[in-house]
C-alpha positions as CSV (number, residue, x, y, z in Angstrom):
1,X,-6.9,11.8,23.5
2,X,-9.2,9.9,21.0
3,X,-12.2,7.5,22.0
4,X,-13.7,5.4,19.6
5,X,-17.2,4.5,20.0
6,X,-18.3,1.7,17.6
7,X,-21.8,0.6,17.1
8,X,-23.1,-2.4,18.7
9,X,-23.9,-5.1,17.3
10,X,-27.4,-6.0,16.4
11,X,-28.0,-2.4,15.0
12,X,-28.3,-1.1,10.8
13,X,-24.6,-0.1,11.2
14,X,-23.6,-3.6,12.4
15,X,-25.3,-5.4,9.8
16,X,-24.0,-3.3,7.3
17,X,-20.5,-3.9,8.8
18,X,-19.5,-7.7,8.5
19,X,-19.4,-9.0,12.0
20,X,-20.4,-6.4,13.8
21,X,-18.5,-5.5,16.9
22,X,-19.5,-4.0,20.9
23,X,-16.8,-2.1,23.0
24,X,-17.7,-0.8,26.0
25,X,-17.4,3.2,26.3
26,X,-14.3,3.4,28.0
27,X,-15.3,6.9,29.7
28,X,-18.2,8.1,31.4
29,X,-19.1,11.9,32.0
30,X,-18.2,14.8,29.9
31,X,-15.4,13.7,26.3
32,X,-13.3,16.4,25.8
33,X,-10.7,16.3,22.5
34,X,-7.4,17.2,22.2
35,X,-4.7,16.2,19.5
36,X,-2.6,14.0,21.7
37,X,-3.5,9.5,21.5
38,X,-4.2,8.2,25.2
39,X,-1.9,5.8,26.8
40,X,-4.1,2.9,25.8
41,X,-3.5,3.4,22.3
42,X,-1.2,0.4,21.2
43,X,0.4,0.0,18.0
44,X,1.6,-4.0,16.4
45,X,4.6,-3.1,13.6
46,X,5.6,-6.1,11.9
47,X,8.4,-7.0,9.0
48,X,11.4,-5.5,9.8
49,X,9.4,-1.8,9.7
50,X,12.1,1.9,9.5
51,X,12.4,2.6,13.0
52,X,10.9,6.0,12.6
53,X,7.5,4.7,12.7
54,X,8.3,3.2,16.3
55,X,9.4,7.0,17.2
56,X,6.9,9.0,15.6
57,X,4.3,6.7,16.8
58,X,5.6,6.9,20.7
59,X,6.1,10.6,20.3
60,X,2.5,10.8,20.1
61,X,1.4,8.6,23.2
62,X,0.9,4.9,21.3
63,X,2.6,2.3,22.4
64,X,4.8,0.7,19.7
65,X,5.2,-3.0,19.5
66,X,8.1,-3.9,16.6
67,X,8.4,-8.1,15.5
68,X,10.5,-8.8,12.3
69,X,8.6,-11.3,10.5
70,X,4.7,-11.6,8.8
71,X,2.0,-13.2,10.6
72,X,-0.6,-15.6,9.2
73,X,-3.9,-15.1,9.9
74,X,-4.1,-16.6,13.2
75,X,-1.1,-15.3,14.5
76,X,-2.9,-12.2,13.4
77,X,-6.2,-12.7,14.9
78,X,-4.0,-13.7,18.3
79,X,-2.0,-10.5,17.9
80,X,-4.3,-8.0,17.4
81,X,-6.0,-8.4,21.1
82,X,-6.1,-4.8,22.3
83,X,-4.3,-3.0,19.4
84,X,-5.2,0.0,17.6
85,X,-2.9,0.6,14.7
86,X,-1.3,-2.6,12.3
87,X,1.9,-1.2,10.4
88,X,2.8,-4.4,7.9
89,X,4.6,-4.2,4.7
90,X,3.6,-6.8,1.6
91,X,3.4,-10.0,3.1
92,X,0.8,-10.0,6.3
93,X,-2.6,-10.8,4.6
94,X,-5.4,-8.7,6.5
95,X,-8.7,-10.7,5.6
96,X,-12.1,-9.8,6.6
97,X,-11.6,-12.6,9.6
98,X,-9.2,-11.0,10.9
99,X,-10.8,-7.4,10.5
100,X,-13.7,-8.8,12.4
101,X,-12.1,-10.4,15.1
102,X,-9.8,-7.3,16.1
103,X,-12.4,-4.6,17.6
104,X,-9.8,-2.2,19.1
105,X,-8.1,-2.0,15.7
106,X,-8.4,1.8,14.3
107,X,-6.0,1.8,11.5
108,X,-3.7,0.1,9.0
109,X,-0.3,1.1,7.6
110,X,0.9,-0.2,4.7
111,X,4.3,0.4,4.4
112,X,5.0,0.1,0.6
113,X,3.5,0.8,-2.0
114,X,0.6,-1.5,-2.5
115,X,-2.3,-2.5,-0.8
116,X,-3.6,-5.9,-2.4
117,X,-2.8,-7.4,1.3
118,X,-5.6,-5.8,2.8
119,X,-9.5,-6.3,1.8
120,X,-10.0,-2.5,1.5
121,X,-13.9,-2.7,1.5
122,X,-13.9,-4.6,4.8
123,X,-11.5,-2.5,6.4
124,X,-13.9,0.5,5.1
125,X,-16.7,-1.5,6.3
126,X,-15.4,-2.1,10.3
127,X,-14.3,1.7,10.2
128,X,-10.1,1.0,10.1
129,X,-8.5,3.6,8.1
130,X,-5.9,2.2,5.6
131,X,-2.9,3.7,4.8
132,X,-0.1,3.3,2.0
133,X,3.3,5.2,0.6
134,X,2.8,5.7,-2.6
135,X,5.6,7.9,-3.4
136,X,8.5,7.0,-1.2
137,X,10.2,4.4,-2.2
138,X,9.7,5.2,-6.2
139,X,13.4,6.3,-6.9
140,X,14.9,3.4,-5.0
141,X,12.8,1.0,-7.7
142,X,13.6,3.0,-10.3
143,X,17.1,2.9,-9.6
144,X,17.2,-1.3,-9.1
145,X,15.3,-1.7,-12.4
146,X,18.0,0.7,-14.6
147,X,20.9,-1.3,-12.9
148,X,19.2,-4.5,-13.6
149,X,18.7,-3.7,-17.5
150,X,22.1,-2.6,-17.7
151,X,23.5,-5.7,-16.0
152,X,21.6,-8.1,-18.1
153,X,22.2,-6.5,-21.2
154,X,26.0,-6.1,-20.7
155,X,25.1,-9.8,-19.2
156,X,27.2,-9.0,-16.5
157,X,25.9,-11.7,-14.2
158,X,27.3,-14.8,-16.5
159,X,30.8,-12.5,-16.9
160,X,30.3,-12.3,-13.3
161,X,29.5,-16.5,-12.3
162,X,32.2,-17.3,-14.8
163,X,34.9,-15.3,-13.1
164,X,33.9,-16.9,-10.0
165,X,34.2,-20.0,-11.6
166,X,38.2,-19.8,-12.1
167,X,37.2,-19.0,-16.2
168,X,38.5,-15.9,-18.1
169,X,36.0,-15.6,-20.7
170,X,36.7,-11.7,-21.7
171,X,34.7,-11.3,-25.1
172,X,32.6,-8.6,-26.3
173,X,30.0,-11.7,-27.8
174,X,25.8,-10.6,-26.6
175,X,26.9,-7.3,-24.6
176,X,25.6,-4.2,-25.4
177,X,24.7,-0.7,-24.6
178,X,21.6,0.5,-23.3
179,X,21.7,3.7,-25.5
180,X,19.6,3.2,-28.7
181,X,18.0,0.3,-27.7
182,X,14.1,0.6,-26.9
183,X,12.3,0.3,-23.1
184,X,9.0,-1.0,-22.9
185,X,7.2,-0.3,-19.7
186,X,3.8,-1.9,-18.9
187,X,2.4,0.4,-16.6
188,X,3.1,3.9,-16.3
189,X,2.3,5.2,-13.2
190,X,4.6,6.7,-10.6
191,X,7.7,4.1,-10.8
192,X,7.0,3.6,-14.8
193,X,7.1,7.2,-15.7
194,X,9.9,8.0,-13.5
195,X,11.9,5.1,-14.8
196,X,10.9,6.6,-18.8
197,X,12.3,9.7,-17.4
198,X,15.6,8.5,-15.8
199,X,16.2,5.7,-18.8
200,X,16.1,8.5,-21.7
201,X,18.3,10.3,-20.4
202,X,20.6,7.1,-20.4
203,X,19.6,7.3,-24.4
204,X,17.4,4.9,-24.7
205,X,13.7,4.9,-26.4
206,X,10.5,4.3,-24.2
207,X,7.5,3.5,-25.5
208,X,4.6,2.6,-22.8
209,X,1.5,1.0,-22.5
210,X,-1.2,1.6,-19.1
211,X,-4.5,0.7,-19.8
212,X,-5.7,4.5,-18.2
213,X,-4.4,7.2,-20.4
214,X,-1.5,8.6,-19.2
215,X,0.3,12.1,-20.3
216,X,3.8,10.8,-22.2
217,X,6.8,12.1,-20.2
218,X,9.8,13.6,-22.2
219,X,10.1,11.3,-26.0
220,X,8.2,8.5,-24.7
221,X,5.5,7.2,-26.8
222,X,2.3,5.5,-25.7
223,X,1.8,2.3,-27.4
224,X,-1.6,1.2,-29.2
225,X,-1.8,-2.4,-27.0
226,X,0.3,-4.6,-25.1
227,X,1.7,-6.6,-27.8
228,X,2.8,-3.8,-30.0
229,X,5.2,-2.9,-27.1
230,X,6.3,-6.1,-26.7
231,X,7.1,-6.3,-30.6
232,X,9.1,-3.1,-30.2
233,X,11.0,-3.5,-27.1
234,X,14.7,-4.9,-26.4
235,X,13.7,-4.6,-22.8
236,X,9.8,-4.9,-21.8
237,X,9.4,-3.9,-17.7
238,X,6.6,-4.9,-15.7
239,X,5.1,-2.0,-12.8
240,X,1.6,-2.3,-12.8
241,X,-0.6,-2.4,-9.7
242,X,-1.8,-5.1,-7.5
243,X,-5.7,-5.1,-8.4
244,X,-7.1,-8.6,-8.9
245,X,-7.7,-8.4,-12.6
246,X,-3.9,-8.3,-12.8
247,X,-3.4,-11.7,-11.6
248,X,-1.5,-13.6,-14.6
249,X,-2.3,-11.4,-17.3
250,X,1.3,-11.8,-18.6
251,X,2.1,-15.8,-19.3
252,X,3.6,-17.7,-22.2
253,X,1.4,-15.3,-24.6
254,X,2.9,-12.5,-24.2
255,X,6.0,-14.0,-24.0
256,X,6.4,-15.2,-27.0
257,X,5.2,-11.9,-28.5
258,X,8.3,-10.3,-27.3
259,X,11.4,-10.1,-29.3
260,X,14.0,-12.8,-30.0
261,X,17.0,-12.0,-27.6
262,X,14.7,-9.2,-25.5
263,X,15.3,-8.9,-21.7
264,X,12.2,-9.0,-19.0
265,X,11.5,-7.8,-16.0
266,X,8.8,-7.8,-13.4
267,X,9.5,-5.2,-10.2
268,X,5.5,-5.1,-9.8
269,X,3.4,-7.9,-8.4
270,X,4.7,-11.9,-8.7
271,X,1.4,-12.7,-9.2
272,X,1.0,-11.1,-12.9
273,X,3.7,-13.1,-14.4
274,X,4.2,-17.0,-15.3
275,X,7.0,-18.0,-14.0
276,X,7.4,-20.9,-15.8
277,X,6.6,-19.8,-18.6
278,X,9.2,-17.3,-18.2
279,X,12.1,-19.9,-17.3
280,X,10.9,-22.0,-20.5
281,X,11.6,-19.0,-23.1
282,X,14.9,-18.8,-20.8
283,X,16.2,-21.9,-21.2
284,X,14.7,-21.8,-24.9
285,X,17.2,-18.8,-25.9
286,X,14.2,-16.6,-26.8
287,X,14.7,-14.0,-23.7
288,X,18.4,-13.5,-23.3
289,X,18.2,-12.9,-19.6
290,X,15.1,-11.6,-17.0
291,X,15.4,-10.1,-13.5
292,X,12.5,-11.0,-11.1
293,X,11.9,-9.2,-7.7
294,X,8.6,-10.4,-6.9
295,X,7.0,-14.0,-6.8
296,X,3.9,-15.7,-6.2
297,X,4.6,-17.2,-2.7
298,X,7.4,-15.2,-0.4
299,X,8.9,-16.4,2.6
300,X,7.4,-14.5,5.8
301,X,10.9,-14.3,7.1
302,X,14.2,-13.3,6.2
303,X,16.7,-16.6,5.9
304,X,13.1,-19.1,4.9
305,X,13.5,-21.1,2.3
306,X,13.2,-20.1,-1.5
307,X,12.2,-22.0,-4.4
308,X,11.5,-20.8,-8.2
309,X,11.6,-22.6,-11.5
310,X,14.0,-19.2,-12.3
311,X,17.1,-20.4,-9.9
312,X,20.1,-21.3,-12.0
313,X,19.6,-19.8,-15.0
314,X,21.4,-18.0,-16.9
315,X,21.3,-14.7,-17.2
316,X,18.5,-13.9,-14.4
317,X,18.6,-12.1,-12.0
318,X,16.8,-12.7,-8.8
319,X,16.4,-10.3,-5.8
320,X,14.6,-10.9,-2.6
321,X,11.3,-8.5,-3.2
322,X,14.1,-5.3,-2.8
323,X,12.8,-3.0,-4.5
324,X,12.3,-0.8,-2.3
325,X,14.2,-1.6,0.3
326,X,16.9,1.1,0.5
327,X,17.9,3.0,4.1
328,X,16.3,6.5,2.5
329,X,13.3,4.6,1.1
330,X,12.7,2.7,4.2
331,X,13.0,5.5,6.6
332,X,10.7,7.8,4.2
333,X,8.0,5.3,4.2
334,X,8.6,5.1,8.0
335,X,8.1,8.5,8.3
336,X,5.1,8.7,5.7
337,X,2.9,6.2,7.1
338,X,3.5,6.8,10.7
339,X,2.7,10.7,10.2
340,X,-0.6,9.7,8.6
341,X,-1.6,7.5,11.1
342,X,-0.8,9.3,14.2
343,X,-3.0,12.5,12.4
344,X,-6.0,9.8,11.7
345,X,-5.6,9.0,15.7
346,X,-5.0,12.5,16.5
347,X,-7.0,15.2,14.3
348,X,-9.2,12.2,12.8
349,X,-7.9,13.5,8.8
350,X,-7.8,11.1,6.4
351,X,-5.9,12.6,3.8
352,X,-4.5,9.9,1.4
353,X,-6.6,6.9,2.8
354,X,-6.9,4.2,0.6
355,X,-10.3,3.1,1.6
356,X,-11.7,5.7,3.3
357,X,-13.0,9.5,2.1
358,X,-10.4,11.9,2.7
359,X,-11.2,14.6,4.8
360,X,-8.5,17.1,6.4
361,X,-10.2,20.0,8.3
362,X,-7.7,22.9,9.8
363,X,-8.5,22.4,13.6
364,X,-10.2,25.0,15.5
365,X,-7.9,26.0,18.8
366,X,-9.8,24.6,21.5
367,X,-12.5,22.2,20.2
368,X,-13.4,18.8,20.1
369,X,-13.4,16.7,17.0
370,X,-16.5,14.5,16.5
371,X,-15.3,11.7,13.6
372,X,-18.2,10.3,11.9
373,X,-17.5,7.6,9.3
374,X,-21.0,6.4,8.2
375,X,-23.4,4.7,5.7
376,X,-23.6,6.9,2.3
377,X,-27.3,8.0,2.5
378,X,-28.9,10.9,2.4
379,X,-29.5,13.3,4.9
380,X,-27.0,12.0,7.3
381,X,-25.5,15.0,8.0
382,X,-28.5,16.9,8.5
383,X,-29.6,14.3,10.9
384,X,-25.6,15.0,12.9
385,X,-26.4,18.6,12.9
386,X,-30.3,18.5,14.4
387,X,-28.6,15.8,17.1
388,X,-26.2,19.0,18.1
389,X,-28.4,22.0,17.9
390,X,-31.0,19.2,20.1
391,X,-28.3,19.1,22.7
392,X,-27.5,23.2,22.3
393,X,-23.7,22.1,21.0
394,X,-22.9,24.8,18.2
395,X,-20.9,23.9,15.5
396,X,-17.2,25.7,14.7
397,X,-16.4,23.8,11.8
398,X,-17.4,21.1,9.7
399,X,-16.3,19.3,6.4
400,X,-18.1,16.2,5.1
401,X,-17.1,13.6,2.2
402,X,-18.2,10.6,0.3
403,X,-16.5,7.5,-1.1
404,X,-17.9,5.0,-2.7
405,X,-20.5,3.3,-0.1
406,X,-18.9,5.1,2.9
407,X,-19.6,8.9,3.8
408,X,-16.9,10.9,6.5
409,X,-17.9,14.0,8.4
410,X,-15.5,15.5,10.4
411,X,-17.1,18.3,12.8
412,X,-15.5,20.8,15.6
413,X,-17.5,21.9,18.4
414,X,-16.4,24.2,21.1
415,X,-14.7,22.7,24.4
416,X,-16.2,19.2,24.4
417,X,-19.1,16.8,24.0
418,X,-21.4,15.2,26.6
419,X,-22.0,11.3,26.6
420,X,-25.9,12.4,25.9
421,X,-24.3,13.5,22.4
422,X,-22.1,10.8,22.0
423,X,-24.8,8.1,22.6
424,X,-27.2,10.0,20.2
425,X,-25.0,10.0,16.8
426,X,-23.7,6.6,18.1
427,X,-27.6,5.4,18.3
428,X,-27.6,6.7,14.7
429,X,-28.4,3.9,11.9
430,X,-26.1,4.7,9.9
431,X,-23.6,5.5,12.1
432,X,-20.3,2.8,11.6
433,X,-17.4,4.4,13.6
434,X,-17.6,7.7,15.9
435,X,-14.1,9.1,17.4
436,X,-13.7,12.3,19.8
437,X,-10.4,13.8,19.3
């Protein structure tokens, strides 16, 4: 089982952590760890989550609760009564309100890529663990943005409307191969690299641009600055991350820096781009076709209302934030997430949090697990140790890591803990979260 003790309120920790939260110790006596979740452990899943996580999640003694749409932030702050884990893809918005008014909440999954949704440092701050898939769905976005530049530049979709329209317009006029033509990518982290990878071998050129420097894969070239890609490139593809200093870096500027007749698309974030600027160098014949999978403001549920200043035109392609949604992506990110969430509850690792340091210690048969996420200052962990030896508790294991403000140490002792030991680190100030597992 795992019991959380936060601090109380009124104490260093609870200052240092935004409002502050008290729950009750929900055992009394001798804590004893083991790597199964007790039955109070709940878990709220929303938008339309893989099924997997619902399995691997109940396998493991919490109780899954699956809904198919977002939630604002009050439905969130409503929700959350008495839940311990959050799985949400890219539209629920966890804010510091609702990270203070949910004190049974452990743990966030993010299942997708990014993490912009969730105010990391006061996640960090209230002791929830957050929890993304970087990886999994990288192939499937990869695979949407090669069929999409192939579409447009073929122009495919206005064959495609025409046809539908009762008109046989069979001409060769604006279509083109892909091969020999050049692919810039802005951003060239796990989707942008992969996709330089995949679109050589389809004969094309890559040249990239990512503000980190970043090892060239196969013949791609790294470019000087953004708008000597975009002077370069026949087809210029967004995939940078969601970080706030992102937010509309790519408007009518950049636009017009791109080639006459060039093709854009953004598979990223819909808040770097300008759309209208984007549908004016449309309808101006400058771009000769976009595709656009992300936007600004997205309906919370599936059959809401859309509106963009990119509907009816021609040439552009727009997809319902799709990227990733694939059956094998899906149910890898189900899989992902839910795994590392289910080892935070269980073994207390967290290897790959976003917010948190990552610690992942091999258990030691037969211990308990004392958690403690705390204040980065000195001499905490001598402090844990003299609170131990005080209490004649030896220690079987231990690792301890740092990130950023917050510090993690992880220590197995042998059997169990007594409350005395519990209420001692707890009473710590710079304790912000202790677990038993």
């Amino acid at each position: 089982m795992v019991t959380f003790m936060p601090v109380p309120a009124g104490g260093t920790a609870a200052a240092f952590r935004p409002g502050g939260v008290h729950v009750p110790d929900p055992r009394a006596g001798h804590v004893a760890g083991r790597a199964m979740i007790g039955p109070m452990a709940r878990a709220l899943l929303l938008e339309n989550l893989h099924p997997q996580a619902s399995t691997i999640l109940g396998a493991a003694g919490v109780d899954p609760e699956a809904r198919a749409g977002a939630l604002d932030e009050d439905e969130l702050v409503a929700a959350l009564a008495g839940v311990t884990v959050l799985g949400i893809r890219s539209k629920t918005q966890v804010t510091e309100r609702v990270l203070a008014a949910a004190p049974d909440l452990r743990a966030v999954g993010a299942f997708c890529i990014g993490t912009n949704q969730i105010d990391l440092a006061a996640a960090a701050a209230h002791g929830v663990a957050v929890f993304n898939a970087p990886f999994s769905n990288t192939r499937s976005v990869v695979e949407l943005a090669l069929a999409e530049i192939i579409a447009l530049t073929r122009r495919l979709t206005v064959k495609d409307s025409t046809l539908h329209a009762g008109v046989w317009d069979k001409s060769a006029e604006g279509s083109h191969e892909v091969r020999g033509r050049t692919l810039g990518i802005v951003g060239y982290g796990n989707i942008g690299s992969q996709l330089s990878v995949v679109a050589e071998a389809l004969g094309m050129s890559v040249v990239y641009y990512d503000t980190a420097e970043k090892l060239a894969l196969g013949n791609a070239r790294r470019a000087p600055d953004l708008e000597s890609l975009l002077r370069q490139s026949d087809v210029v593809t967004l995939h940078v991350d969601g970080r706030p200093g992102n937010a509309g870096f790519f408007g009518r500027e950049q636009l017009a820096q791109m080639r006459e007749g060039a093709i854009f698309l953004n598979l990223s974030r819909g808040f770097v781009l300008d759309h209208d600027a984007l549908a004016e160098q449309v309808r101006a014949g400058h771009l000769s076709g976009a595709a656009i999978d992300v936007f600004p403001e997205e309906p919370k549920t599936r059959g809401d209302a859309f509106s963009s200043p990119l509907r009816g035109l021609p040439n552009v392609i727009l997809t319902p934030h799709i990227g990733g949604s694939t059956e094998e992506a899906q149910e890898d990110i189900g899989r992902f997430v839910a795994t590392k969430l289910r080892d935070y509850l269980s073994t207390g690792s967290t290897s790959l949090s976003v917010n948190l340091p990552a610690v992942a210690l091999e258990r030691v048969p037969g211990s308990a697990r004392l958690a403690h996420l705390h204040r980065n200052v000195p001499g905490v962990l001598a402090t844990v140790n003299r609170v131990l030896a005080e209490h004649d508790v030896n220690v079987e294991g231990q690792l301890l890591t740092t990130r950023g403000e917050m510090g993690y140490a992880v220590t197995d002792v042998p059997g169990g803990v007594t409350d005395e030991v519990v209420a001692a680190l707890r009473a710590m100030p710079e304790t912000v979260r202790l677990s038993v597992v």
